[in-house]
N, C-alpha and C positions, 0 to 999 in steps of 0.2 A: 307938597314936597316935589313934583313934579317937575315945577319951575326953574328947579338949582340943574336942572340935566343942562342947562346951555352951559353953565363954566364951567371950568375943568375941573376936574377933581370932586365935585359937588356932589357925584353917585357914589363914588368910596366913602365920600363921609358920612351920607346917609346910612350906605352899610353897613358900615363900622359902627354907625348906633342904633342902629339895627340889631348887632351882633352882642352889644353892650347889653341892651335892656333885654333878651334871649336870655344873656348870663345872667343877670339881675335875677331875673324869674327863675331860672334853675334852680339858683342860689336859696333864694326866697322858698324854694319847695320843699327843698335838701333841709333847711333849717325849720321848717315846717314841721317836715315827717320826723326829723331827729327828734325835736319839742314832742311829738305824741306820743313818740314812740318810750323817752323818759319819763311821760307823766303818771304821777302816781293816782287813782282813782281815790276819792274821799274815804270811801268805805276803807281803805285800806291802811289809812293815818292814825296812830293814835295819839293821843294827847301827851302832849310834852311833860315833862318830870324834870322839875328846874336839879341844878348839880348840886345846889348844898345840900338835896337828901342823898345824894348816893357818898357823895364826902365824906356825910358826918360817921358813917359807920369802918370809913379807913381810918382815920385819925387814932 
C-alpha cells in the first residue's frame, strides 16, 4: 500500500478504508456480543406444544 503515497490523494483513501474496515469490526463485535448476550442456553428450552392443543379447550 505504500506505493499509492506518490499520488495525491492515495493516503486519504487508504485511510478511509482504514477507517471503514475499524467500523466493519466494531460493528461485527457489537453484533457478536448482542447474539450472546440473547442466546438462550439448551438447558433452558422446552419442547414446543403445537397450538391446537391449547385451542381445543377455548372453543
Amino acid at each position: 500500500m505504500s506505493s499509492t503515497r506518490g499520488s495525491q490523494g492515495g493516503e486519504s483513501e487508504s485511510k478511509s478504508e482504514q477507517v471503514e474496515a475499524a467500523e466493519r469490526e466494531a460493528a461485527k463485535q457489537r453484533l457478536l456480543a448482542q447474539a450472546e448476550t440473547e442466546r438462550v442456553p439448551v438447558e433452558d428450552t422446552t419442547r414446543a406444544v403445537p397450538d391446537r392443543r391449547w385451542r381445543r379447550g377455548q372453543r
